[in-house]
C-alpha positions in Angstrom: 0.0 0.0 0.0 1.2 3.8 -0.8 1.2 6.1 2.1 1.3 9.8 0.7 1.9 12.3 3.2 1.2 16.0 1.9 1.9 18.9 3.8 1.8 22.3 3.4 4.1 25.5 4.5 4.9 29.2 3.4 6.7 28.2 0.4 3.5 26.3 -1.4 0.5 26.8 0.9 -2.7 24.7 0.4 -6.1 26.6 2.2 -8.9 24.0 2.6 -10.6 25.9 -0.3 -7.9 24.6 -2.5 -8.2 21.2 -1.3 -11.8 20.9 -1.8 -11.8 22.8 -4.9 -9.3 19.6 -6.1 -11.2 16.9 -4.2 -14.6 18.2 -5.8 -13.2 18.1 -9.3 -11.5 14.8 -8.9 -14.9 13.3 -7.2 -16.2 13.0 -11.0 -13.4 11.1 -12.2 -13.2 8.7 -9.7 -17.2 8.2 -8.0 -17.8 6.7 -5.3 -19.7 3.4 -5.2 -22.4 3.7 -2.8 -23.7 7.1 -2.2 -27.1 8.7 -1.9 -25.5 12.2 -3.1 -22.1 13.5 -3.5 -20.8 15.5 -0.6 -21.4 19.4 -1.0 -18.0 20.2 0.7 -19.4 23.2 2.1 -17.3 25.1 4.9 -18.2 27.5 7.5 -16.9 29.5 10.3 -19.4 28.8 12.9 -19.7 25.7 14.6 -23.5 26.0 15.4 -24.4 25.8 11.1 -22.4 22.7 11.0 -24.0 20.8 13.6 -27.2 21.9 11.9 -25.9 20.9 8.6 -25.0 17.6 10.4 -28.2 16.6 11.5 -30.3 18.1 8.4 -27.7 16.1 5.8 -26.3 13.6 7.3 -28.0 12.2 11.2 -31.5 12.8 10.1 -31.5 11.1 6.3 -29.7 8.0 8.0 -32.2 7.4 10.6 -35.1 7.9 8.2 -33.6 5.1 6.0 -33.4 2.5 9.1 -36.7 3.7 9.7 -38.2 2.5 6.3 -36.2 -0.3 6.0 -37.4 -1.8 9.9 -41.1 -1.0 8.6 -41.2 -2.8 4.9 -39.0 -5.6 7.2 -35.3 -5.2 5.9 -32.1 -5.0 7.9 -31.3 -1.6 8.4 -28.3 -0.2 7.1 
């Protein structure tokens, strides 16, 4: 297995925009497998609208799912 290990300093600085910005564009080369949606990537400062963003996207769409499924009798996920 390859291990790369990236880092980042004055001489060549890499902000999280640019890392998304790279990771976004790459996403559509290489999907992933088993996804409802591909991830937004969104940042933000405060750490009250990503808790929110948490639950609304990621907590409350999962439970809903395992929901369903234990009704109509499946194994949840």
């Amino acid at each position: 297995m390859i291990i790369y290990n990236c880092t980042s300093s004055t001489v060549n600085p890499v902000t999280w925009s640019d890392f998304r910005s790279v990771v976004l564009k790459n996403m559509v080369h290489q999907p992933f497998n088993t996804l409802l949606w591909y991830p937004g990537g969104d940042m933000h400062e405060s750490r009250f609208v990503h808790y929110i963003n948490v639950y609304l996207w990621h907590l409350l769409p999962a439970h809903a799912l395992d929901i369903l499924l234990f009704v109509l009798g499946k194994k949840p996920l």
